[in-house]
VEXDREN-2710 file (C-alpha; in Angstrom, 1 decimal):
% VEXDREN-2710
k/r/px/py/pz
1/UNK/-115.1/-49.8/6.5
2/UNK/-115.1/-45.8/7.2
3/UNK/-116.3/-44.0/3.9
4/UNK/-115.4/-40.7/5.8
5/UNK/-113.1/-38.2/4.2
6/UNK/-109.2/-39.3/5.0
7/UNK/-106.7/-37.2/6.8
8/UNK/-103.2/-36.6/4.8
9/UNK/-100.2/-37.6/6.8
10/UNK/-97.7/-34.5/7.8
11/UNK/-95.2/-33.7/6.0
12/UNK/-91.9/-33.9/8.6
13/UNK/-89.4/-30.9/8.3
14/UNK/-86.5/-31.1/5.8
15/UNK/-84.7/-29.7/8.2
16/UNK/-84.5/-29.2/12.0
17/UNK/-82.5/-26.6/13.3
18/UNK/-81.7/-25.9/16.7
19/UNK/-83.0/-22.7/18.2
20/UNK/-79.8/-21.3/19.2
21/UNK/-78.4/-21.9/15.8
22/UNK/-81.3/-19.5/14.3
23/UNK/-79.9/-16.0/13.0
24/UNK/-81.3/-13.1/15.5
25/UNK/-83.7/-11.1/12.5
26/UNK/-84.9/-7.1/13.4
27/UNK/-88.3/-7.5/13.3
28/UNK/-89.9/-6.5/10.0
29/UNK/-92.8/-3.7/10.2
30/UNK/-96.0/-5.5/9.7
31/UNK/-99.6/-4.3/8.6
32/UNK/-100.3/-3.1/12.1
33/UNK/-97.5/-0.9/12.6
34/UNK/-99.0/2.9/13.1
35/UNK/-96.0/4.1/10.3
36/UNK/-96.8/1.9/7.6
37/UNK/-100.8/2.1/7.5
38/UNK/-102.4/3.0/4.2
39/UNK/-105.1/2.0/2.2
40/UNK/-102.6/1.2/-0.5
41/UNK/-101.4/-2.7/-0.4
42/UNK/-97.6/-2.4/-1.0
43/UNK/-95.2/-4.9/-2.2
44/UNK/-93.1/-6.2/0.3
45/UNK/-89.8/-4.9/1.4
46/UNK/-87.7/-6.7/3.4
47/UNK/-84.0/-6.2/3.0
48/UNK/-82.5/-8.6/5.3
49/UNK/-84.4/-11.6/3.3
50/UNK/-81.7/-14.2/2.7
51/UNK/-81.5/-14.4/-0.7
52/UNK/-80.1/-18.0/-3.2
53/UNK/-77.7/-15.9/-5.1
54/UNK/-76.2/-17.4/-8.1
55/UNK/-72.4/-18.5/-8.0
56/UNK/-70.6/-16.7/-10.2
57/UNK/-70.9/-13.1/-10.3
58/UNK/-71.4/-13.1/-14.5
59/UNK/-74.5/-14.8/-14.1
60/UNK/-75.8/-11.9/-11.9
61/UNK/-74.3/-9.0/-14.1
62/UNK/-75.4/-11.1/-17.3
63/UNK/-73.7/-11.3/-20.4
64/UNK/-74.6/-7.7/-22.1
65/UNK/-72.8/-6.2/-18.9
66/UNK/-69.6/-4.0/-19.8
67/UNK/-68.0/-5.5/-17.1
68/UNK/-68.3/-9.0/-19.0
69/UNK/-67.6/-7.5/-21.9
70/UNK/-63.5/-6.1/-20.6
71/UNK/-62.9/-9.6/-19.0
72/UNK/-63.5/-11.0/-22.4
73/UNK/-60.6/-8.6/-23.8
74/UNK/-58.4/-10.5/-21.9
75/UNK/-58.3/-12.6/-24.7
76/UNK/-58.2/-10.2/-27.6
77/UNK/-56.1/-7.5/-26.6
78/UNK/-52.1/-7.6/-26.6
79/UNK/-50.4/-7.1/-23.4
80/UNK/-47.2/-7.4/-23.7
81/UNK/-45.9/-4.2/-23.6
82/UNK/-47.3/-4.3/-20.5
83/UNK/-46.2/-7.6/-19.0
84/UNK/-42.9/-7.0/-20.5
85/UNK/-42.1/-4.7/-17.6
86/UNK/-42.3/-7.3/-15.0
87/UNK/-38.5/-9.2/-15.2
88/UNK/-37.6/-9.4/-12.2
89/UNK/-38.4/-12.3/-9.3
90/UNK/-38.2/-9.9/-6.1
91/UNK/-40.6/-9.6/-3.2
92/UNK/-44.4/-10.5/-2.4
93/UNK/-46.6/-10.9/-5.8
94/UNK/-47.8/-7.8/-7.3
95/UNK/-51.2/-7.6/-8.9
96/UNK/-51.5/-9.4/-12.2
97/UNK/-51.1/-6.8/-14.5
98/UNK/-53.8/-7.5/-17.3
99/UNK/-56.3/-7.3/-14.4
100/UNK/-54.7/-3.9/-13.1
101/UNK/-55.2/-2.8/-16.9
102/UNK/-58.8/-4.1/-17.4
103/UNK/-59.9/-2.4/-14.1
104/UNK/-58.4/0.8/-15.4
105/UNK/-60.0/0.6/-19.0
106/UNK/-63.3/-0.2/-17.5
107/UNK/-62.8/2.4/-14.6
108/UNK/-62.3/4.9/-17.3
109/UNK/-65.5/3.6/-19.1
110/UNK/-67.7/4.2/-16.6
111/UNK/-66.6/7.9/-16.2
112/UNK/-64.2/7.0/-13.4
113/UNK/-60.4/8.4/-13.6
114/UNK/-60.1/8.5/-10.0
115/UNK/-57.6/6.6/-7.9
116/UNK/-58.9/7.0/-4.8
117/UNK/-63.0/6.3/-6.2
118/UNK/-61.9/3.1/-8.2
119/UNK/-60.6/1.7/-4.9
120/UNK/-63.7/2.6/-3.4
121/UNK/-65.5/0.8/-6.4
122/UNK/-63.5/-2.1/-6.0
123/UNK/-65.0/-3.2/-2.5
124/UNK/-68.8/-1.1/-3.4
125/UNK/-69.6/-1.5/-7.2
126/UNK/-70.4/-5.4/-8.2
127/UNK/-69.1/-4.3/-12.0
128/UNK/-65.6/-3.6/-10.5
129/UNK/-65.3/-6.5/-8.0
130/UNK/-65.8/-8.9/-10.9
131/UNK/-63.1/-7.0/-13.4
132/UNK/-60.9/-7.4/-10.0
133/UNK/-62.1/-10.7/-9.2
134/UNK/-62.6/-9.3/-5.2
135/UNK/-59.1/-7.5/-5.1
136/UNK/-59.0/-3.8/-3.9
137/UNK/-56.1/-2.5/-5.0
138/UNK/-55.2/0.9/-2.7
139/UNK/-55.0/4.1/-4.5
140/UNK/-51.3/4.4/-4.2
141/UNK/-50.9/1.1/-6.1
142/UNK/-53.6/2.2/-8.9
143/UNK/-51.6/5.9/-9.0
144/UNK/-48.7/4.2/-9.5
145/UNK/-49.6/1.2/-12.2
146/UNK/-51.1/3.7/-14.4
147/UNK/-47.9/6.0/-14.6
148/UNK/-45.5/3.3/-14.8
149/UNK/-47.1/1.9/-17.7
150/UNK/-47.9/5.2/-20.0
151/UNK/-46.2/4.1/-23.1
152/UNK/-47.7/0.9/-23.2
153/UNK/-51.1/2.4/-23.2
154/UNK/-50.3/3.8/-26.7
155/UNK/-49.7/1.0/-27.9
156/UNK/-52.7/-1.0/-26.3
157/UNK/-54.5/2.3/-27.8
158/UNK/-53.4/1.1/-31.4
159/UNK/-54.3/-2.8/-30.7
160/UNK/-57.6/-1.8/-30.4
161/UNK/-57.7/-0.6/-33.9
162/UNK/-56.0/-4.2/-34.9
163/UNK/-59.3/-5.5/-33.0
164/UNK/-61.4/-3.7/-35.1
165/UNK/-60.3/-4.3/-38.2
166/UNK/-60.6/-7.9/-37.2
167/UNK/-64.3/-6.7/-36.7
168/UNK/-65.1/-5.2/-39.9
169/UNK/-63.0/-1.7/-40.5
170/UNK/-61.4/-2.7/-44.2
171/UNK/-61.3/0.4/-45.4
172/UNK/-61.0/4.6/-44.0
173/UNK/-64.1/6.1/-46.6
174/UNK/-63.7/9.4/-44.8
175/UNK/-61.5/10.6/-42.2
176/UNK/-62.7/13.8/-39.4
177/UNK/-60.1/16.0/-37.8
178/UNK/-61.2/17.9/-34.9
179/UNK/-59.4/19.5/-31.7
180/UNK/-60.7/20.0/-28.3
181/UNK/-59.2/21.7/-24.8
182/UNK/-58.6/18.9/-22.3
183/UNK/-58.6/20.9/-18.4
184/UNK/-54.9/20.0/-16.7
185/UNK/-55.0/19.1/-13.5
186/UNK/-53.9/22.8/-12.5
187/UNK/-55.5/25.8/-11.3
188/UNK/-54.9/28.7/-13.7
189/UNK/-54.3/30.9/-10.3
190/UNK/-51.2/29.3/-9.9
191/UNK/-50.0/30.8/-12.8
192/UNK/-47.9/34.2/-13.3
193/UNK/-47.1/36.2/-16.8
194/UNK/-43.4/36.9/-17.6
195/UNK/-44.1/40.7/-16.6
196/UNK/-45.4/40.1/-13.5
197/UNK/-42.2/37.3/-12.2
198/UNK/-39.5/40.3/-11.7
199/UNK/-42.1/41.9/-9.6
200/UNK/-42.8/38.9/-7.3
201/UNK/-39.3/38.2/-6.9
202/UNK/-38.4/41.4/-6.0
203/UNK/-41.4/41.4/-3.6
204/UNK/-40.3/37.8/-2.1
205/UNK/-36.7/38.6/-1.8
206/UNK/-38.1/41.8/0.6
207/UNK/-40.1/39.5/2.7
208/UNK/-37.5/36.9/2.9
209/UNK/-35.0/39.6/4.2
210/UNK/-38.1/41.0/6.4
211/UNK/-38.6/37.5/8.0
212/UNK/-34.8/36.7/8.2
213/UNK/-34.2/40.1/10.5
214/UNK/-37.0/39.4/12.6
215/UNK/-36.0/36.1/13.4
216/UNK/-32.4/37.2/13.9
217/UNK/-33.6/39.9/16.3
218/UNK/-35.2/38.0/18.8
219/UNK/-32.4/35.0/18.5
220/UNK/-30.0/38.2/19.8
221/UNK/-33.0/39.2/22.9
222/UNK/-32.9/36.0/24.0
223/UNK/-28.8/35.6/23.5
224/UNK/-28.6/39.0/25.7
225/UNK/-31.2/37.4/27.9
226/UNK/-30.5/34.3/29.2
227/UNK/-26.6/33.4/27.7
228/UNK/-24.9/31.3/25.3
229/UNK/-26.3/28.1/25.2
230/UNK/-29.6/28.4/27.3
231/UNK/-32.8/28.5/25.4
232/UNK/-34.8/30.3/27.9
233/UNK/-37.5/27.8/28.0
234/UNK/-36.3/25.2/30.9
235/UNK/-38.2/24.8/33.5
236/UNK/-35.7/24.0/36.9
237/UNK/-37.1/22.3/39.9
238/UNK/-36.8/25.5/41.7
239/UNK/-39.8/27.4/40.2
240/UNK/-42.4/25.5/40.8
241/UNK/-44.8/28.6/40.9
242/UNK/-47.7/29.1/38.0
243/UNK/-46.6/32.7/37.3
244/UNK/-43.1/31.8/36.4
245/UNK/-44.2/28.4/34.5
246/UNK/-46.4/31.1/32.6
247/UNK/-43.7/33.3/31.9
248/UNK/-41.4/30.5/30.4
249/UNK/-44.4/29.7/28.1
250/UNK/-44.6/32.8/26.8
251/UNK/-40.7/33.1/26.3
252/UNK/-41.0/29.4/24.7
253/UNK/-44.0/30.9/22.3
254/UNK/-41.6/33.3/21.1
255/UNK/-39.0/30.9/20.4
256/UNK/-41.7/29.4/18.0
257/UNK/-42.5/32.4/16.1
258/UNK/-38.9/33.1/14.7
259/UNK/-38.9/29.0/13.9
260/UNK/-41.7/29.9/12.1
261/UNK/-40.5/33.1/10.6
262/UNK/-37.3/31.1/9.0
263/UNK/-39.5/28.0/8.1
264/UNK/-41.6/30.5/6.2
265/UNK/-38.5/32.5/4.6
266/UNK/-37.6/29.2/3.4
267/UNK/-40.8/28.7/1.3
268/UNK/-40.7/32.0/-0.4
269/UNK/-37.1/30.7/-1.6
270/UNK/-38.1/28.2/-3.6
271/UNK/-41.3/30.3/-4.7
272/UNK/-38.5/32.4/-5.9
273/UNK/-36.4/29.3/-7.4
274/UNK/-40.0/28.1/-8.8
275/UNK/-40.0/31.4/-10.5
276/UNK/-36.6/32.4/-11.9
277/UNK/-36.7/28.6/-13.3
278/UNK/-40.0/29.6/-15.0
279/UNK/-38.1/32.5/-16.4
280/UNK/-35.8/30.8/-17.5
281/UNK/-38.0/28.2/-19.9
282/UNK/-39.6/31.5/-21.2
283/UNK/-36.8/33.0/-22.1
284/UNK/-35.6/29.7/-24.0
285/UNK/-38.7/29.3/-25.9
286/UNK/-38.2/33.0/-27.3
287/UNK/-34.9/32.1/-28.2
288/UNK/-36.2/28.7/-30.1
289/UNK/-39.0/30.5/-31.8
290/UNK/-36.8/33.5/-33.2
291/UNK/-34.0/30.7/-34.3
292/UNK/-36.7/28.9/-36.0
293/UNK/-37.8/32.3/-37.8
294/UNK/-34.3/32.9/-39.0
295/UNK/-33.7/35.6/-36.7
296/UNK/-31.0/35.9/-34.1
297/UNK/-31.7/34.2/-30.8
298/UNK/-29.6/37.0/-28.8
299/UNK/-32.3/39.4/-29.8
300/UNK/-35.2/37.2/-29.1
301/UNK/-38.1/39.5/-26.5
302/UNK/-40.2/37.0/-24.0
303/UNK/-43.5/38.6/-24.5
304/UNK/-44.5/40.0/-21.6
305/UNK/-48.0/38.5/-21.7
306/UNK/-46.2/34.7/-22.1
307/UNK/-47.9/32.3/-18.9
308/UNK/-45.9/29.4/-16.9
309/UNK/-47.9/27.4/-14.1
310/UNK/-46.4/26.2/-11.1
311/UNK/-48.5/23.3/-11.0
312/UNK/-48.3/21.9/-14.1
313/UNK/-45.5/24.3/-15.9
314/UNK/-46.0/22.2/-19.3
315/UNK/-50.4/22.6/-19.4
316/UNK/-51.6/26.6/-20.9
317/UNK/-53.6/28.6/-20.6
318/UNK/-56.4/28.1/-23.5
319/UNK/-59.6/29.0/-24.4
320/UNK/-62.7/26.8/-22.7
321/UNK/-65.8/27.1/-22.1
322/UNK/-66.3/30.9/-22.8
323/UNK/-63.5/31.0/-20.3
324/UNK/-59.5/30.8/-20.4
325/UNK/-58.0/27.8/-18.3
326/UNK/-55.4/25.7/-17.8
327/UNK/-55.7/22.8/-20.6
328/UNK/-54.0/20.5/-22.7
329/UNK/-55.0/20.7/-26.8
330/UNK/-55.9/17.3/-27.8
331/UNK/-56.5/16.0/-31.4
332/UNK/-58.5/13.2/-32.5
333/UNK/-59.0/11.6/-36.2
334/UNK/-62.5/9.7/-36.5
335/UNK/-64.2/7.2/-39.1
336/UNK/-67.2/6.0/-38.4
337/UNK/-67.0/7.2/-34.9
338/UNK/-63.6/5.0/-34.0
339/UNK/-60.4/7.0/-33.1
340/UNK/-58.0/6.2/-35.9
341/UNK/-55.7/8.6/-34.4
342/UNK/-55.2/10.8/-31.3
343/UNK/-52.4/13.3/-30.0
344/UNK/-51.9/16.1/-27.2
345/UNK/-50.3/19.3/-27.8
346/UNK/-49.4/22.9/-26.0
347/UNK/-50.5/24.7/-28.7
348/UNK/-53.8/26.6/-28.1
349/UNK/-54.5/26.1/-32.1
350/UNK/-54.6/23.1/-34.7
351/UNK/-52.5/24.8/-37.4
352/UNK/-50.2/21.9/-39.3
353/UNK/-51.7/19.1/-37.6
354/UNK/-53.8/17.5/-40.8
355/UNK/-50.5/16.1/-42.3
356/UNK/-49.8/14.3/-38.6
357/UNK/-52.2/13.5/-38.0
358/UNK/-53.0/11.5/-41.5
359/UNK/-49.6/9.9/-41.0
360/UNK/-50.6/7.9/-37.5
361/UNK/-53.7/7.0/-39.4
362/UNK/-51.6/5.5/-42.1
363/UNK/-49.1/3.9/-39.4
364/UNK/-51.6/2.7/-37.1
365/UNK/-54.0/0.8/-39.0
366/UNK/-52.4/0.3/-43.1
367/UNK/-54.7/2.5/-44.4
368/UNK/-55.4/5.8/-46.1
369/UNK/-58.7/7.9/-45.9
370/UNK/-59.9/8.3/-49.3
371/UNK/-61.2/12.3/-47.8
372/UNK/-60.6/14.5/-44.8
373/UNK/-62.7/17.0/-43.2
374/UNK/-61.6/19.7/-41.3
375/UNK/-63.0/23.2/-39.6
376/UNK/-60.6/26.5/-40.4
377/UNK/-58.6/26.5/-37.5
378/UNK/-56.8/23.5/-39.3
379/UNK/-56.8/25.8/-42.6
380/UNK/-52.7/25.9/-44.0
381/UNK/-51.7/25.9/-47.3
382/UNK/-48.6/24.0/-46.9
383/UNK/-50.3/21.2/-45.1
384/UNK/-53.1/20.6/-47.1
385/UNK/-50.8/20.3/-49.7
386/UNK/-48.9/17.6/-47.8
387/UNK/-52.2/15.9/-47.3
388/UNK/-52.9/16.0/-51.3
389/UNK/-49.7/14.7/-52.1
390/UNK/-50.8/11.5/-49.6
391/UNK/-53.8/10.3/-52.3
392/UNK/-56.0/12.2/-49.3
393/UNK/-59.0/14.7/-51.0
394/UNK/-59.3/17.6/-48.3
395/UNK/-62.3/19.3/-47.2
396/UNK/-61.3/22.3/-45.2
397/UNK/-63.1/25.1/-44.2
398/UNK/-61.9/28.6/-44.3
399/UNK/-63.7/30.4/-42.2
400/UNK/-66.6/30.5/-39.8
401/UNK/-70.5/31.2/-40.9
402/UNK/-72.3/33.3/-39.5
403/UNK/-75.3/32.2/-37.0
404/UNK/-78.5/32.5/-39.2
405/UNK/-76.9/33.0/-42.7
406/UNK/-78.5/31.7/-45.4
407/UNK/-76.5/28.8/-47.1
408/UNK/-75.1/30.3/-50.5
409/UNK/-76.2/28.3/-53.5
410/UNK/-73.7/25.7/-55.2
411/UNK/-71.3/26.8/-57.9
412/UNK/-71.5/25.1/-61.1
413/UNK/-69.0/24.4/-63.9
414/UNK/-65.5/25.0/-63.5
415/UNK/-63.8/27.5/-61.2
416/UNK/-63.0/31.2/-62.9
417/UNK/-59.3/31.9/-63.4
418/UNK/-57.3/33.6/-61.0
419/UNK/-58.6/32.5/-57.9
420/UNK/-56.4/32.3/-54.8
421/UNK/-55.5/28.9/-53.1
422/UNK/-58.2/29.8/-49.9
423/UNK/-60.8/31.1/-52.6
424/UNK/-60.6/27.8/-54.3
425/UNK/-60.9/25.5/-51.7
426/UNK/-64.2/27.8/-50.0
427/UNK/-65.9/27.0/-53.6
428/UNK/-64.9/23.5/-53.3
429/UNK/-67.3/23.4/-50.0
430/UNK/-70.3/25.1/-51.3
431/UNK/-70.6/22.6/-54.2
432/UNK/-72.8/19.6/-53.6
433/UNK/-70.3/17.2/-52.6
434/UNK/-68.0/19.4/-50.4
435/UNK/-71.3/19.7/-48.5
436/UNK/-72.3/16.1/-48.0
437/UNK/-68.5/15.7/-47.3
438/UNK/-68.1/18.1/-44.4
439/UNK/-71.4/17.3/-43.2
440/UNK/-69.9/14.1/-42.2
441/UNK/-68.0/15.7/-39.2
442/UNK/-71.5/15.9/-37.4
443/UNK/-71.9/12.3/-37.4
444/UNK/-67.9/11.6/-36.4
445/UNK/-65.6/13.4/-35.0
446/UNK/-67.8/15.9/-33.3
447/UNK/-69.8/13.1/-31.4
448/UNK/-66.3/11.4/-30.6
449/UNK/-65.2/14.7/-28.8
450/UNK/-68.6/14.7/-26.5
451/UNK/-68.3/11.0/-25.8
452/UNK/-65.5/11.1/-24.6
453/UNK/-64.9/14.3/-22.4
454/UNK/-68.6/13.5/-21.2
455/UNK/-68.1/9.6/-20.6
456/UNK/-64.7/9.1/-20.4
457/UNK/-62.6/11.0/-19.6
458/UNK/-63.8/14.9/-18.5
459/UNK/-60.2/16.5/-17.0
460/UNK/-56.6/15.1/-16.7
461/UNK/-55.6/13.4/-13.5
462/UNK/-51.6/13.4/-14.1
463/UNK/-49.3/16.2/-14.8
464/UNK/-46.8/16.9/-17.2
465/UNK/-47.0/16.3/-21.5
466/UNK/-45.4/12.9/-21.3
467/UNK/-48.2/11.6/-19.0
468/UNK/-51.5/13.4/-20.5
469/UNK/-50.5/11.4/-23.4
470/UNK/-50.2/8.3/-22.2
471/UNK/-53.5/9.0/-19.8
472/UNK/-55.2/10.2/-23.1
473/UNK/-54.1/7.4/-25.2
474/UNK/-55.5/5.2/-22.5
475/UNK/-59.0/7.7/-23.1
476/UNK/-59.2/6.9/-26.6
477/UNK/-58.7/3.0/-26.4
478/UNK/-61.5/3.3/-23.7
479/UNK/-63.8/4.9/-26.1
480/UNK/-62.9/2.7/-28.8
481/UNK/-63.7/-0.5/-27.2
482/UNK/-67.3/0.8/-25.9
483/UNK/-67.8/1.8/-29.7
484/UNK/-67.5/-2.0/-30.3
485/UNK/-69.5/-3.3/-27.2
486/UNK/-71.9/-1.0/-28.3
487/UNK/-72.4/-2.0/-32.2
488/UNK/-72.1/-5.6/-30.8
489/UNK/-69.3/-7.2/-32.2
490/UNK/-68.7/-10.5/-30.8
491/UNK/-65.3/-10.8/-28.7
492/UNK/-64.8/-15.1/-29.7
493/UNK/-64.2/-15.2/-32.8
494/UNK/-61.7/-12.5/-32.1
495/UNK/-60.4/-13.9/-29.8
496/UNK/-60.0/-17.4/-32.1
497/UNK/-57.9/-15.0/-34.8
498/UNK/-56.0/-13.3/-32.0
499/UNK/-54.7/-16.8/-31.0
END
């Protein structure tokens, strides 16, 4: 018998596979290769590595991923409103409409309003394809989706408040008002003061004479020229020769130019309709105002300085960023950094929006804020009575501080006689309370307003009042919903009540 070490037998392949069936690799740079040497070792890098992927695209995002997170609110949320659009049984299948929605809300979360860069998204972004479940949806049919379904988006705006209290929000302890410019999708050069339309019309209705003459005149040359009926550009078989095929391009350039001259006279003519139409809605809205000031709307006087963009003729021009631009005024109500209530406005200030603004609150979620906060631009007597009356305590400032002032100490004991309303309320916020009160706005709505022009939504991307409120409300449920992914809050058992 041997006693000699023993040989282990080979292992066989576990599987052969034919040379020609062998995927063609680029070959990978090695140790050896002049551009990779260094001293360093490096870790490897190959990118065309086949990889064993797991099957379902959750398991690669994980759990904690927002994307899991909005699928799961398939569950939670109410779409009807939504669904209850789609009665009729015509033409190829549309895209299921609570996907459409969760692929908006979690376009929007990421920062995303685009049309055009969610589609892109959809077929680039692993996050997106999963919310779509590998559809792309083209840019015309996101566009569309989200401006078909704008009033549905308040309400899915208000659900999300339902899911919260589900989560915990029994009761509104305090309640933050605050206001913020929202940029319109317009440029403030394209728009024009009252003062300044006359002038431009009269200026257009010149040029559009100017261009109307010129193009006349050369339609009688070329009448006088080559006869009734004849454009002057035909080539005949006769003249063959370069220099007359180069004169009848020349005549045929001319031709062109007075097409062009009455294509652009009729441009400047509905500039000029654009205008006297924007005249026109001034010129109402002085009447409306004087009416509602009990004076006579006959006598009413556009101010001269008054703004309408072409663009968007409903956005204004507000104060923004150290700057004036075209924006929308949008109002938020916040408790413990959740949007209880939202709203967009024209108006460039937030004077008698507190007793509005409590009222959604109250309609929305059942509940009344025990105190409200609010900086002086919200400061009305007449409202913050209407908010008193509610059961509400307010806590409004009346006017800025200074940068660097020294805080003045707290009044004690009860207020003097003969203080006015304002007087009275500016004591109420130097006391001890009014201070730990108001100082709650840095911890809610303030934060709210950063979050979500930063993350969520930084300009409108539709046009008109009806439809930056619907795109906003959309904004807000966004913000709400990562206010609950981030604190946590399990979506099953909501979903269990929901059902």
């Amino acid at each position: 018998m041997s006693t000699g070490p023993t040989k282990a037998p080979e292992q066989g392949a576990l599987l052969e596979v034919a040379a020609t069936e062998k995927p063609e690799r680029p070959e990978q740079p090695t140790q050896a290769s002049e551009r990779y040497v260094s001293p360093r070792p490096f870790r490897p890098w190959q990118p065309e590595q086949g990889q064993l992927l797991p099957q379902y695209t959750r398991q690669v995002l994980g759990e904690k991923h927002l994307a899991c997170f909005f699928v799961d609110l398939a569950e939670v949320l109410d779409f009807s409103p939504i669904l209850k659009a789609y009665t009729k049984e015509c033409g190829q299948p549309a895209y299921h409409p609570v996907m459409m929605t969760l692929l908006l809300m979690y376009a929007y979360s990421r920062g995303v309003s685009s049309s055009r860069e969610i589609e892109r998204r959809c077929e680039t972004d692993l996050g997106f394809r999963y919310v779509s479940a590998g559809e792309a949806p083209d840019h015309d049919t996101l566009c569309a989706f989200r401006v078909k379904h704008l009033e549905a988006f308040r309400a899915l705006f208000v659900d999300t408040l339902r899911v919260a209290q589900e989560a915990g929000l029994k009761k509104v302890g305090h309640l933050s008002v605050d206001g913020t410019k929202v940029k319109a999708a317009a440029s403030k050069h394209k728009a024009m003061s009252y003062g300044r339309m006359a002038e431009a019309v009269q200026k257009l209705d010149e040029q559009v004479q100017r261009l109307l003459e010129e193009a006349a005149a050369l339609d009688e040359q070329e009448q006088a020229r080559y006869g009734k009926g004849s454009r002057g550009d035909e080539l005949p078989e006769e003249f063959n020769n370069p220099a007359t095929r180069a004169e009848k391009l020349r005549l045929a350039r001319k031709r062109l130019e007075a097409d062009k001259k009455v294509a652009l006279a009729v441009e400047k003519e509905q500039r000029i309709e654009k205008i006297r139409r924007a005249q026109q809605e001034l010129e109402e809205e002085a009447r409306q105002k004087a009416q509602a000031q009990g004076e006579k709307a006959e006598e009413a006087v556009v101010d001269p300085k008054a703004q309408r963009n072409f663009t968007d003729p409903q956005s204004r021009i507000m104060p923004r960023d150290g700057s004036f631009q075209q924006s929308y005024n949008a109002q938020v109500d916040a408790d413990t950094q959740l949007i209880l209530a939202q709203e967009v406005g024209q108006s460039p200030n937030d004077v008698r929006q507190l007793e509005p603004m409590v009222s959604q609150v109250q309609a929305n979620t059942g509940l009344v804020p025990e105190q409200l906060s609010a900086d002086s631009g919200y400061f009305c007597r007449e409202d913050i009575e209407k908010v008193q009356e509610m059961g509400v305590e307010p806590f409004v400032a009346v006017g800025r501080a200074k940068h660097g002032q020294e805080p003045q100490e707290a009044p004690r004991g009860r207020p003097p006689k003969g203080l006015s309303f304002k007087e009275l309320m500016g004591r109420k916020l130097r006391t001890k309370k009014g201070k730990r009160a108001y100082a709650r706005r840095k911890v809610t709505a303030e934060p709210v307003i950063g979050q979500v022009k930063n993350g969520v939504l930084k300009r409108f991307s539709l046009r008109g009042l009806f439809k930056v409120r619907g795109e906003f409300s959309l904004a807000c449920a966004v913000h709400n919903l990562k206010k609950l992914w981030n604190m946590g809050q399990g979506l099953a058992p909501l979903g269990a009540q929901a059902a």
